[in-house]
N, CA, C, O and CB atoms as a CASP TS submission, in Angstrom:
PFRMAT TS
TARGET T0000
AUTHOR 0000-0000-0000
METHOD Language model
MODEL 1
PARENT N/A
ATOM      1  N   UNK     1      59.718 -26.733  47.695  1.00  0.00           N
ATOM      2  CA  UNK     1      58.962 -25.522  47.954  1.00  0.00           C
ATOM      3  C   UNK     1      59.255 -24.457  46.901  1.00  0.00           C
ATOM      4  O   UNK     1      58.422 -23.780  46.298  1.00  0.00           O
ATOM      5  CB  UNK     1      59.277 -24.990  49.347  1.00  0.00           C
ATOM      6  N   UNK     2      60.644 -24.424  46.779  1.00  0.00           N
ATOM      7  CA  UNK     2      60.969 -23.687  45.231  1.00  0.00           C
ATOM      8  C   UNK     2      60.260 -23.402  44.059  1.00  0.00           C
ATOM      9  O   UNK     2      59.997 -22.316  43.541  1.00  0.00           O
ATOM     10  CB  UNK     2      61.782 -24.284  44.626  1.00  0.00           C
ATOM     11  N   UNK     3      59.889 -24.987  43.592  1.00  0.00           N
ATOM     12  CA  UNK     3      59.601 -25.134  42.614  1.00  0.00           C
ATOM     13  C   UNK     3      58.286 -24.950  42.502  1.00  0.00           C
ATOM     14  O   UNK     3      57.788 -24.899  41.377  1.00  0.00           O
ATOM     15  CB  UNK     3      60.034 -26.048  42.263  1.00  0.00           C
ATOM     16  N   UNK     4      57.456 -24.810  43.717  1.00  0.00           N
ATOM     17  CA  UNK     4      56.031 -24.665  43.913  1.00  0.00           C
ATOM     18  C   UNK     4      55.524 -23.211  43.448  1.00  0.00           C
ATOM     19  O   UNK     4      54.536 -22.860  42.803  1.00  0.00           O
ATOM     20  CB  UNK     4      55.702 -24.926  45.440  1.00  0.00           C
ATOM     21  N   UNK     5      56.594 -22.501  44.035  1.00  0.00           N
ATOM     22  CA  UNK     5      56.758 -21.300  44.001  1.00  0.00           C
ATOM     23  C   UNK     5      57.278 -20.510  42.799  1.00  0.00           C
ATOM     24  O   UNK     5      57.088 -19.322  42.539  1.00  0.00           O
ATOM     25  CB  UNK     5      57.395 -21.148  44.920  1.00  0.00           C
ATOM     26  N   UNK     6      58.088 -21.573  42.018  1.00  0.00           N
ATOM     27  CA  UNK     6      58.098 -20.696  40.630  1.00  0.00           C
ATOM     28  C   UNK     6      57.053 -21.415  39.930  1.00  0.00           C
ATOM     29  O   UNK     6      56.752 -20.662  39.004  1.00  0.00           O
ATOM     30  CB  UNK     6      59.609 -20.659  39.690  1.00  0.00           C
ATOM     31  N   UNK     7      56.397 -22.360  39.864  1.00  0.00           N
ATOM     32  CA  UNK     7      55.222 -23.017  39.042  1.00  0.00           C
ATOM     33  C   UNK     7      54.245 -21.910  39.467  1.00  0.00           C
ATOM     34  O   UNK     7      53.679 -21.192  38.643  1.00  0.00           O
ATOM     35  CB  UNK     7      54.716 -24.747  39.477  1.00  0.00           C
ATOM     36  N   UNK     8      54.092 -21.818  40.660  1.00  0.00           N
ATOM     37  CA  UNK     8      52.543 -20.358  40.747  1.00  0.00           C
ATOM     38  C   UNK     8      53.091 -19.312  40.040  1.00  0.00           C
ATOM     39  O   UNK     8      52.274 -18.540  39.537  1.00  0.00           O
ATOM     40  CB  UNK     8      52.021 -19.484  42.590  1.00  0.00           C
ATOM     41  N   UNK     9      54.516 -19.033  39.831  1.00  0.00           N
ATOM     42  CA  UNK     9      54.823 -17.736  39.388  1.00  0.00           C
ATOM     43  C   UNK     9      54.660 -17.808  37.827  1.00  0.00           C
ATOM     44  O   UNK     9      54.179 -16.857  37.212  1.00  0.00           O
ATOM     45  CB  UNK     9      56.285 -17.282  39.871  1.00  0.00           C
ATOM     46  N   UNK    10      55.108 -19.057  37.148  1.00  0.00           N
ATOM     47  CA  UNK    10      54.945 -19.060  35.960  1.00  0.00           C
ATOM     48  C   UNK    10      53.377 -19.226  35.576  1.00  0.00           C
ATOM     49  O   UNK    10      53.043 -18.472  34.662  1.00  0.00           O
ATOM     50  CB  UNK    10      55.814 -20.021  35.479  1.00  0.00           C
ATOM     51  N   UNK    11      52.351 -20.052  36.082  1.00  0.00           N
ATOM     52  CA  UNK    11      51.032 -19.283  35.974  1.00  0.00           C
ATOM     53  C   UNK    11      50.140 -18.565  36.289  1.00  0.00           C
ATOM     54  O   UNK    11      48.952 -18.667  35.984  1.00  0.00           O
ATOM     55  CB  UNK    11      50.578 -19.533  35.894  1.00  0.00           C
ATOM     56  N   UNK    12      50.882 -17.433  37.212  1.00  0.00           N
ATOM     57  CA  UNK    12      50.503 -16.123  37.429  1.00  0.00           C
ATOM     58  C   UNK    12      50.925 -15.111  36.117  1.00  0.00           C
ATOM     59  O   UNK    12      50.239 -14.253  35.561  1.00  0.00           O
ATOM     60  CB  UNK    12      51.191 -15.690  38.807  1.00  0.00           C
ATOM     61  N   UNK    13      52.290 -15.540  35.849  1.00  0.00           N
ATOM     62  CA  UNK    13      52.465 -14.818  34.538  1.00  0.00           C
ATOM     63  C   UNK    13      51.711 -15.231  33.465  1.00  0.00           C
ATOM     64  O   UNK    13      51.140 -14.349  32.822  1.00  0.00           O
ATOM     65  CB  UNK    13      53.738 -14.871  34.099  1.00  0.00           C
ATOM     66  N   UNK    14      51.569 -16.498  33.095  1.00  0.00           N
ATOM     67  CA  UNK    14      50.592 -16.943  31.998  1.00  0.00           C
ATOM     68  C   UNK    14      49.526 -16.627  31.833  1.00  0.00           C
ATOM     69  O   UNK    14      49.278 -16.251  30.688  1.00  0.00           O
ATOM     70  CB  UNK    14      50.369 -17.956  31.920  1.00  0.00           C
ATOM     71  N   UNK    15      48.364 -16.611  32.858  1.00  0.00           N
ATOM     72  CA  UNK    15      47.167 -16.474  33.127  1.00  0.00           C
ATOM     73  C   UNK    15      47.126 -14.482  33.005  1.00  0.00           C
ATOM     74  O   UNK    15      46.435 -13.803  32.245  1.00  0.00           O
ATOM     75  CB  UNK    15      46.833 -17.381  34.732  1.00  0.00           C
ATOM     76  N   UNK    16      47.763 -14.189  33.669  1.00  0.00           N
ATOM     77  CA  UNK    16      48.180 -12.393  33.871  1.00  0.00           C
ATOM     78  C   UNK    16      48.560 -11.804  32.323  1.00  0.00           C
ATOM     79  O   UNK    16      47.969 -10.797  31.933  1.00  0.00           O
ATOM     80  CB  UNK    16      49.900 -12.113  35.076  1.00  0.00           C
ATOM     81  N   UNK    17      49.391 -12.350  31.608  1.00  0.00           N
ATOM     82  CA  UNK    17      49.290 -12.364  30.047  1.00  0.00           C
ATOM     83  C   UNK    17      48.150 -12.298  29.349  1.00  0.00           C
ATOM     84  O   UNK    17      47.673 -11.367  28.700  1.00  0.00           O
ATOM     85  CB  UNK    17      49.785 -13.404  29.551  1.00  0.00           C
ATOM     86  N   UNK    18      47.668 -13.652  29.601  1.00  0.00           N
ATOM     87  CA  UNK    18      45.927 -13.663  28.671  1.00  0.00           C
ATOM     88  C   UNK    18      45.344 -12.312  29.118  1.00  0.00           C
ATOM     89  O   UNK    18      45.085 -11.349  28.397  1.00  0.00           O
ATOM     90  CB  UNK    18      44.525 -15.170  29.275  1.00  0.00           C
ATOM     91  N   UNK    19      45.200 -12.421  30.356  1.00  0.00           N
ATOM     92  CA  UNK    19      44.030 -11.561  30.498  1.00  0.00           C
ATOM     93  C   UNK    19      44.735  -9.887  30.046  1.00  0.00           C
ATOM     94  O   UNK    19      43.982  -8.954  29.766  1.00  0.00           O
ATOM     95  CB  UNK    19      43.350 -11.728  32.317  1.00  0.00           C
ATOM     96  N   UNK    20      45.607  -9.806  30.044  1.00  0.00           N
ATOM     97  CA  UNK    20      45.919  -8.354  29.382  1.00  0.00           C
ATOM     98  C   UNK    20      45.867  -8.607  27.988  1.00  0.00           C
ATOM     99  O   UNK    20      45.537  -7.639  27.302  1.00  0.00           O
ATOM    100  CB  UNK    20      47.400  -7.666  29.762  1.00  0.00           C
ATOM    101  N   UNK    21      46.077  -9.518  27.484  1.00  0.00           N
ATOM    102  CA  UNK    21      45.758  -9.542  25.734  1.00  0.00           C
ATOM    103  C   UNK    21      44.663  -9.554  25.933  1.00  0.00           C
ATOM    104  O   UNK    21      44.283  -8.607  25.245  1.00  0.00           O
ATOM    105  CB  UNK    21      46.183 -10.702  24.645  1.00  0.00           C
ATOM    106  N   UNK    22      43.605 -10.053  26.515  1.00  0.00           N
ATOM    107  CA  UNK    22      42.137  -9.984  26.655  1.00  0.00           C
ATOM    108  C   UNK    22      41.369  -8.416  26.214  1.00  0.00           C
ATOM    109  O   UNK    22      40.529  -8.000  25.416  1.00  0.00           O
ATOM    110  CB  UNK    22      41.865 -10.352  28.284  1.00  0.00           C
ATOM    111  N   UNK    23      42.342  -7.849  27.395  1.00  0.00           N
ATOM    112  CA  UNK    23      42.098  -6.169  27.532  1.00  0.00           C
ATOM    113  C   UNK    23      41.997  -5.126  26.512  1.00  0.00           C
ATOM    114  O   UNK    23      41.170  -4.296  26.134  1.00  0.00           O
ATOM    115  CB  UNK    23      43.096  -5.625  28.212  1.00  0.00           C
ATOM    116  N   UNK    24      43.774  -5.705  26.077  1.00  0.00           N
ATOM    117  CA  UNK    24      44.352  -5.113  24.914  1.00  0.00           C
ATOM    118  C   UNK    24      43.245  -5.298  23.427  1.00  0.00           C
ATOM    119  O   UNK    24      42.940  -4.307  22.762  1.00  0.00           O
ATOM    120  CB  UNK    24      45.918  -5.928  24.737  1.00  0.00           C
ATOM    121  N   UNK    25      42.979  -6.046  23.242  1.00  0.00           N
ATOM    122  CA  UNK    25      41.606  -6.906  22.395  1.00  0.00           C
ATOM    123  C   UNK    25      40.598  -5.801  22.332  1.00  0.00           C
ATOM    124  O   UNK    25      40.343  -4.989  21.443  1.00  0.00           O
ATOM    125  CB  UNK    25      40.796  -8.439  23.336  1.00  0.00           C
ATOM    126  N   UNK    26      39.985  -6.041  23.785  1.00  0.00           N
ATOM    127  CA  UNK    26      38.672  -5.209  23.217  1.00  0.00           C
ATOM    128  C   UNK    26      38.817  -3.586  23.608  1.00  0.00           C
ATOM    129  O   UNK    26      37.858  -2.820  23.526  1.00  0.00           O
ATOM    130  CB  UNK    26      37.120  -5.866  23.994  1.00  0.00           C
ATOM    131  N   UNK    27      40.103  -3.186  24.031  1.00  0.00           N
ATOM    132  CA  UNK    27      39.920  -1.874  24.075  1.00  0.00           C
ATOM    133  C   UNK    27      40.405  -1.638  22.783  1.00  0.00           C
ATOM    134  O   UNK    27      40.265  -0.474  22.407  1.00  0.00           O
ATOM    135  CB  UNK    27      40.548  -1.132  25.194  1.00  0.00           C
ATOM    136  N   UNK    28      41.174  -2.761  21.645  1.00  0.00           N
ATOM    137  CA  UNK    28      41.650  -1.888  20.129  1.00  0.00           C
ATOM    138  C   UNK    28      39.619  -2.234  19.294  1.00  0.00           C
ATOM    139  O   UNK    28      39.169  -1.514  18.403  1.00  0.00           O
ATOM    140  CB  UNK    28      43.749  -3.232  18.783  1.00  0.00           C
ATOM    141  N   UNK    29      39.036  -3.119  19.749  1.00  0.00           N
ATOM    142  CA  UNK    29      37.656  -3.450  19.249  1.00  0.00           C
ATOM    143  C   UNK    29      36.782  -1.848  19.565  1.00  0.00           C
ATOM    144  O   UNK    29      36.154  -1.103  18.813  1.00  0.00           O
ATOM    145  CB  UNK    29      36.939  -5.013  20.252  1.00  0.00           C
ATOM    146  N   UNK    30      37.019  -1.802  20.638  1.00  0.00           N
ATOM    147  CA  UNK    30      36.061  -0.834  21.302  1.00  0.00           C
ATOM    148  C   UNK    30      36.357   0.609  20.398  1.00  0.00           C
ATOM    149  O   UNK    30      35.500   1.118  19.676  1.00  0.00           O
ATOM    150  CB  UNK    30      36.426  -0.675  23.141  1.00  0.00           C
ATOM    151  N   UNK    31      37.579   1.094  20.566  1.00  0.00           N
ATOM    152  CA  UNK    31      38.484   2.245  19.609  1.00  0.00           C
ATOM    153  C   UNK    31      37.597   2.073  17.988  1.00  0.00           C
ATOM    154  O   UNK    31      36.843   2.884  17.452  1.00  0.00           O
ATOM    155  CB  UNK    31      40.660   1.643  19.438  1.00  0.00           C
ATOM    156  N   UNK    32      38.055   0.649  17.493  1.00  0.00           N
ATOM    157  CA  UNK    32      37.513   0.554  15.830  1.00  0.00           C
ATOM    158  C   UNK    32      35.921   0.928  15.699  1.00  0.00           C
ATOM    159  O   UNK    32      35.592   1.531  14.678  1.00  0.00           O
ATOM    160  CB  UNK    32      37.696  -1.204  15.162  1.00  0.00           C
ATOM    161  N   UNK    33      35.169   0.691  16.421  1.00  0.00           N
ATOM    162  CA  UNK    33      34.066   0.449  16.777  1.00  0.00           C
ATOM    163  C   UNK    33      33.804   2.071  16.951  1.00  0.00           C
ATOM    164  O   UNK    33      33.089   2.512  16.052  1.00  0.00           O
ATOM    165  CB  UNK    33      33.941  -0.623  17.964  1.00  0.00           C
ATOM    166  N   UNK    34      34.392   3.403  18.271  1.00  0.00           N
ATOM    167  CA  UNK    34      34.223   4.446  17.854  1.00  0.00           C
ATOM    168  C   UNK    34      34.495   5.355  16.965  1.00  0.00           C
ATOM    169  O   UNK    34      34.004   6.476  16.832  1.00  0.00           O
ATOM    170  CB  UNK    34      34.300   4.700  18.353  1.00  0.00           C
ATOM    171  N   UNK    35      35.861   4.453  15.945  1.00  0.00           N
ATOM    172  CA  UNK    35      36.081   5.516  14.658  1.00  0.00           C
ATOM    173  C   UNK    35      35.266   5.369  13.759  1.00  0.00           C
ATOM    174  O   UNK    35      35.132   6.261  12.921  1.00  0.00           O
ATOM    175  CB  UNK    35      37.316   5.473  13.928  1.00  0.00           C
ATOM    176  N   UNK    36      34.454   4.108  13.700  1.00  0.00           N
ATOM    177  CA  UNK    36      33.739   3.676  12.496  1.00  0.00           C
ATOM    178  C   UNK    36      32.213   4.884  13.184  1.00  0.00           C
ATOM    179  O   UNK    36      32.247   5.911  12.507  1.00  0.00           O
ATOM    180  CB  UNK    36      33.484   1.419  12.327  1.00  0.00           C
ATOM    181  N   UNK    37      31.636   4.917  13.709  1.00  0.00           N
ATOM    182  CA  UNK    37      30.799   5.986  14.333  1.00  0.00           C
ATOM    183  C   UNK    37      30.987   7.150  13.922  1.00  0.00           C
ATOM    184  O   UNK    37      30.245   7.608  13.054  1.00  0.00           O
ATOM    185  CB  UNK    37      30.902   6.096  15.595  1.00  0.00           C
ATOM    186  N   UNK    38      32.290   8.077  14.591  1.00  0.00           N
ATOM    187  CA  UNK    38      32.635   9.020  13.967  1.00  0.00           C
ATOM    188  C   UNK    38      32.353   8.776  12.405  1.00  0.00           C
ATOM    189  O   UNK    38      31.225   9.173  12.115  1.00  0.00           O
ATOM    190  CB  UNK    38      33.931   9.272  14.352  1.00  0.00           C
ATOM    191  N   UNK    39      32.882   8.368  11.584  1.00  0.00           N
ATOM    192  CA  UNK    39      33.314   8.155  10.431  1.00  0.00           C
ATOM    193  C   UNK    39      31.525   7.976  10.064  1.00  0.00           C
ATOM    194  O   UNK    39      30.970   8.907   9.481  1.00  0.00           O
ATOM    195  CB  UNK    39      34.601   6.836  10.243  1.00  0.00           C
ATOM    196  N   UNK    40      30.940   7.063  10.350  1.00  0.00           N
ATOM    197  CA  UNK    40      29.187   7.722   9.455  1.00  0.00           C
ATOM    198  C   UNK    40      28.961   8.938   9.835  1.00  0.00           C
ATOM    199  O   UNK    40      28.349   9.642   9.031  1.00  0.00           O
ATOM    200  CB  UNK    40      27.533   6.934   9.897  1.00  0.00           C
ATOM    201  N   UNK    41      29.439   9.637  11.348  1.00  0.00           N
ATOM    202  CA  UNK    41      28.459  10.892  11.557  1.00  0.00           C
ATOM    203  C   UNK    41      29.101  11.959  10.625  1.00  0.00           C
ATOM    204  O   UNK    41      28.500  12.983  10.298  1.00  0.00           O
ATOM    205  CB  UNK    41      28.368  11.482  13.257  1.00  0.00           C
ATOM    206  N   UNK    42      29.978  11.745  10.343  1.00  0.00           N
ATOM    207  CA  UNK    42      30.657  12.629   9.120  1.00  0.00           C
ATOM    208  C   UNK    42      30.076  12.289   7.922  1.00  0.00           C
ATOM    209  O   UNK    42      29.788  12.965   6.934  1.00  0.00           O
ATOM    210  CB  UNK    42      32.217  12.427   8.907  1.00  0.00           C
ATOM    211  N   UNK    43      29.995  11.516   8.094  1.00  0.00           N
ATOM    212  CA  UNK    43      29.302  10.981   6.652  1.00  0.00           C
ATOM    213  C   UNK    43      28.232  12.077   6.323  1.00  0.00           C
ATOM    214  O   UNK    43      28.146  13.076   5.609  1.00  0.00           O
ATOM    215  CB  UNK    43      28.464   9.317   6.787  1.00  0.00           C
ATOM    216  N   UNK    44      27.180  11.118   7.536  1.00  0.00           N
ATOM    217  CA  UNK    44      25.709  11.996   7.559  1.00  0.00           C
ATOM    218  C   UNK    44      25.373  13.641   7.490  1.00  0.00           C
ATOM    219  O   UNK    44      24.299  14.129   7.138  1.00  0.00           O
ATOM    220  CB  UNK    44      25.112  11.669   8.846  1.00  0.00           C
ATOM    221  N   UNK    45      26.583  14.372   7.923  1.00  0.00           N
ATOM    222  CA  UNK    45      26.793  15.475   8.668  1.00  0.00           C
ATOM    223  C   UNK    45      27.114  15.779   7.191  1.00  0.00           C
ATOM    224  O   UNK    45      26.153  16.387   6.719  1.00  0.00           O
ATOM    225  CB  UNK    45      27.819  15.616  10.060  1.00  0.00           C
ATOM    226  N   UNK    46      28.041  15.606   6.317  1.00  0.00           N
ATOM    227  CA  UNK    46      28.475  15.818   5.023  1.00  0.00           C
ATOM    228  C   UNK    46      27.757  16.069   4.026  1.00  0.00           C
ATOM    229  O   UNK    46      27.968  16.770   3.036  1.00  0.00           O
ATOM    230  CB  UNK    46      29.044  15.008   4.674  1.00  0.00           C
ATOM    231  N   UNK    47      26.487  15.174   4.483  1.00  0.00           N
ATOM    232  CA  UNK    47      25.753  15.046   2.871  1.00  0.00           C
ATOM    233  C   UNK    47      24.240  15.727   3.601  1.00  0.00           C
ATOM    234  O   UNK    47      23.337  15.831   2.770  1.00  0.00           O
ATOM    235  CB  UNK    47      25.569  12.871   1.965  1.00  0.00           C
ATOM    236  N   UNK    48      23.966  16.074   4.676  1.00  0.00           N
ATOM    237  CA  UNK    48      23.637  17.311   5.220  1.00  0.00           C
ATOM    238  C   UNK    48      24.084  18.543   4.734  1.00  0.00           C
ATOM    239  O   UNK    48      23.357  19.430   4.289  1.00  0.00           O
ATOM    240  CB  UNK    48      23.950  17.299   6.350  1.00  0.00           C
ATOM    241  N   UNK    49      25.239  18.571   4.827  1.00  0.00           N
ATOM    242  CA  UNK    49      25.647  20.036   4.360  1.00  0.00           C
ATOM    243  C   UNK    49      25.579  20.065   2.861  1.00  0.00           C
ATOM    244  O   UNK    49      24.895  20.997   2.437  1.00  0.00           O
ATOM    245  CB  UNK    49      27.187  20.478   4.840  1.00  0.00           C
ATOM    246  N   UNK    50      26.122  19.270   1.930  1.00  0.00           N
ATOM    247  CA  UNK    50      25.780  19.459   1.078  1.00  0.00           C
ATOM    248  C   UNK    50      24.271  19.456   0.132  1.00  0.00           C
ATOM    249  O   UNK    50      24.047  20.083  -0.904  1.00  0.00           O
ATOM    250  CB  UNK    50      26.506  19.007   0.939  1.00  0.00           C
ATOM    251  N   UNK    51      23.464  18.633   0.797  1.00  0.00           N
ATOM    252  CA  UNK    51      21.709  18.633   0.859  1.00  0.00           C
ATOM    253  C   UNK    51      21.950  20.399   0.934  1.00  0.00           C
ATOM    254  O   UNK    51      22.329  20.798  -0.167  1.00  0.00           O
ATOM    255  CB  UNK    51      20.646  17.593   2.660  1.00  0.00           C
ATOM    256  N   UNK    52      21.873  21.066   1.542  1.00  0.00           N
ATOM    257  CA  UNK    52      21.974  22.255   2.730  1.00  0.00           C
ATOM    258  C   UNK    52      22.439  23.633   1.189  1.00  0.00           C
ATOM    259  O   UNK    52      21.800  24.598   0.771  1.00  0.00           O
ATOM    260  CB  UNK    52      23.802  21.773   4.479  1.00  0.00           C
ATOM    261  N   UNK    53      23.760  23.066   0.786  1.00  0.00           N
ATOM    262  CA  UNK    53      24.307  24.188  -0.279  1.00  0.00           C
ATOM    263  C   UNK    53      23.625  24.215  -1.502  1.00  0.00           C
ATOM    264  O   UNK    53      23.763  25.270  -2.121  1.00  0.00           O
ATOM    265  CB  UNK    53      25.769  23.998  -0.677  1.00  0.00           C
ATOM    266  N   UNK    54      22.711  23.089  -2.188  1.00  0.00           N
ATOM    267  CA  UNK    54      22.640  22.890  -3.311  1.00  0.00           C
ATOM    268  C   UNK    54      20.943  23.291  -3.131  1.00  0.00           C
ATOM    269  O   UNK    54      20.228  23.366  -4.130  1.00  0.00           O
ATOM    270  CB  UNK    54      23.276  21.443  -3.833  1.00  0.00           C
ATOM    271  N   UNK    55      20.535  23.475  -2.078  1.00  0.00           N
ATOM    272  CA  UNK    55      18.911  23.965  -1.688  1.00  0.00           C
ATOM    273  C   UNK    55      19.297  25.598  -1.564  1.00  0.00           C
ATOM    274  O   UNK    55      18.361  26.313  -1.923  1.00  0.00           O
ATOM    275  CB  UNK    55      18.115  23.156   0.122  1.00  0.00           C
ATOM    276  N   UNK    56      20.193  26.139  -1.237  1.00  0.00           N
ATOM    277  CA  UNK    56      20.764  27.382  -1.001  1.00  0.00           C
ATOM    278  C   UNK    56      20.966  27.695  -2.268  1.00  0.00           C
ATOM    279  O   UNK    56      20.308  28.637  -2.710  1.00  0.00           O
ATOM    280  CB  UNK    56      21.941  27.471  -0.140  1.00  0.00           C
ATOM    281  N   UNK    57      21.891  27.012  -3.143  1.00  0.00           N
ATOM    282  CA  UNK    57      21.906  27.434  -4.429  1.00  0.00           C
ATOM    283  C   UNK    57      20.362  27.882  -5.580  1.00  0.00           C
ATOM    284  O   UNK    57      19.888  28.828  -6.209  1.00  0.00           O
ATOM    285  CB  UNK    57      22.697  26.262  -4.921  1.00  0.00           C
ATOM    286  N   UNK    58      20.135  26.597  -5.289  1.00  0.00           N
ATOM    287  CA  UNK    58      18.656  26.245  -5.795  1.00  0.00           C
ATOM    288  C   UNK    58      17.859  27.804  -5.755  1.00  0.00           C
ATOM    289  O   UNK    58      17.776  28.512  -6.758  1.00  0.00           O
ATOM    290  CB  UNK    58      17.797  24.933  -4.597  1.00  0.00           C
ATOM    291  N   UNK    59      17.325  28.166  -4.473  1.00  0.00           N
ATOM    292  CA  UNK    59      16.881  29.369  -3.913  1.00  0.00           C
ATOM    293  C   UNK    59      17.552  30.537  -4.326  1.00  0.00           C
ATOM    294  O   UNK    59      16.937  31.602  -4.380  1.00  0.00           O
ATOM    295  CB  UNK    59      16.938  29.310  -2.598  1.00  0.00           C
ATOM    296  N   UNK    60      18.517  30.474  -4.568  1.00  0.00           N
ATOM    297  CA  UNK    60      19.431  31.830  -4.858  1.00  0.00           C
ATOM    298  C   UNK    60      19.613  32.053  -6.173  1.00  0.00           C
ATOM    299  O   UNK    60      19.899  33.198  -6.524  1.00  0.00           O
ATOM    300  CB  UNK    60      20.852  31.811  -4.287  1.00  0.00           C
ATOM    301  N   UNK    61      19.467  30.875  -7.270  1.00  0.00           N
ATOM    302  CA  UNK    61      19.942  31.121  -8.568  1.00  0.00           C
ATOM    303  C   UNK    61      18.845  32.272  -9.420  1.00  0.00           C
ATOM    304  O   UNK    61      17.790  31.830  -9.875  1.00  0.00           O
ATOM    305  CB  UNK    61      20.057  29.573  -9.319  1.00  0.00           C
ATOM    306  N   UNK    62      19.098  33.331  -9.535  1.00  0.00           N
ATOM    307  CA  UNK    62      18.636  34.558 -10.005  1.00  0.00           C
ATOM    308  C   UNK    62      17.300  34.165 -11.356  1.00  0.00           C
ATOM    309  O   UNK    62      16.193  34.649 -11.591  1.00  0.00           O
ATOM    310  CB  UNK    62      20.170  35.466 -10.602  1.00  0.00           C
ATOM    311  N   UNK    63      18.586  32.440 -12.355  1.00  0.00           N
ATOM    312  CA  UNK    63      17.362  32.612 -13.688  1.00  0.00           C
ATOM    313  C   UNK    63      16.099  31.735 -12.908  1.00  0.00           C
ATOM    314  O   UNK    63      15.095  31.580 -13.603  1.00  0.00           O
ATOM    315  CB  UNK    63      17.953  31.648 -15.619  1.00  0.00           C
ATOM    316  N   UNK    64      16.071  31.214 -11.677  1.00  0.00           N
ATOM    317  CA  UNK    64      14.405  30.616 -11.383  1.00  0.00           C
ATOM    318  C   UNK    64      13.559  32.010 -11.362  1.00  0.00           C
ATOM    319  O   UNK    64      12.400  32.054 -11.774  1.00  0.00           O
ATOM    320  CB  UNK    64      14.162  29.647  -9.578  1.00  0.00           C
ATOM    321  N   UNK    65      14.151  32.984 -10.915  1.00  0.00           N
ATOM    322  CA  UNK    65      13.130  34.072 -10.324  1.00  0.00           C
ATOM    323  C   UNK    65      12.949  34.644 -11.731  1.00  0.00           C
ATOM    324  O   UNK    65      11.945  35.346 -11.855  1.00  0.00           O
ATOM    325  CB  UNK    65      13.739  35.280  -9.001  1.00  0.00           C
ATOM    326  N   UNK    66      13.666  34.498 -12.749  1.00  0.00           N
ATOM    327  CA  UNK    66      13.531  35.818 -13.614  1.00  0.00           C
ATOM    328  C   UNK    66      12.050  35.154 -14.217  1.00  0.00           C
ATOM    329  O   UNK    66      11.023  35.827 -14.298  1.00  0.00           O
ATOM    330  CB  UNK    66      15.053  36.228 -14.972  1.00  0.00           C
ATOM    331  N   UNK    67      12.148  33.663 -14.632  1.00  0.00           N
ATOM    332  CA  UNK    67      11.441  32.833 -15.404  1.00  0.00           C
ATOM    333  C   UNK    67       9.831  32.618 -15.282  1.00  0.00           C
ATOM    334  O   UNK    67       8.980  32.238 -16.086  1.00  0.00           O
ATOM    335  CB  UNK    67      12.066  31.704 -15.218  1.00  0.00           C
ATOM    336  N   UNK    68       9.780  33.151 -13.512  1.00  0.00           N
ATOM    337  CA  UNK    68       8.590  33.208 -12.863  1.00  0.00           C
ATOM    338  C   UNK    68       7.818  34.586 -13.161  1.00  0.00           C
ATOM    339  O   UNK    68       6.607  34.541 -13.380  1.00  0.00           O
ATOM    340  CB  UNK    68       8.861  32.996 -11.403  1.00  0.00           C
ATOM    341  N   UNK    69       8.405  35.626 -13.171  1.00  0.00           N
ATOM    342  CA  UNK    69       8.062  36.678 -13.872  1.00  0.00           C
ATOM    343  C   UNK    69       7.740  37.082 -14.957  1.00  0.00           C
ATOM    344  O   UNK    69       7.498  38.278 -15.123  1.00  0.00           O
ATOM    345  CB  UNK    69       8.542  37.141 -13.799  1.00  0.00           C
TER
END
């Protein structure tokens, strides 16, 4: 009866293992998966702003206006 009883115990631990490496798995997948996200919206957000300064510049640089005159 012992031995019945540590055989379920040893594949309760085995089986109970996998499935937390299972876990462990796709919650570090899931994590990579939202930094890489972050990481384009910065991207996008970046070259937005800079689109954004160089149209600001553009508009503001004094010799377009003089040249038009």
């Amino acid at each position: 009866m012992i031995e019945a009883l540590l055989i379920f115990l040893c594949l309760f631990a085995y089986f109970g293992a996998k499935e937390l490496c299972k876990y462990l798995e796709q919650r570090d997948y899931e994590r990579r998966r939202f930094y890489l996200m972050v990481a384009e919206e910065l991207d996008r957000l970046e070259k937005a702003t800079d689109e954004n300064k160089q149209a600001e510049s553009r508009s503001r640089n004094p010799s377009i206006w003089e040249m038009r005159n």
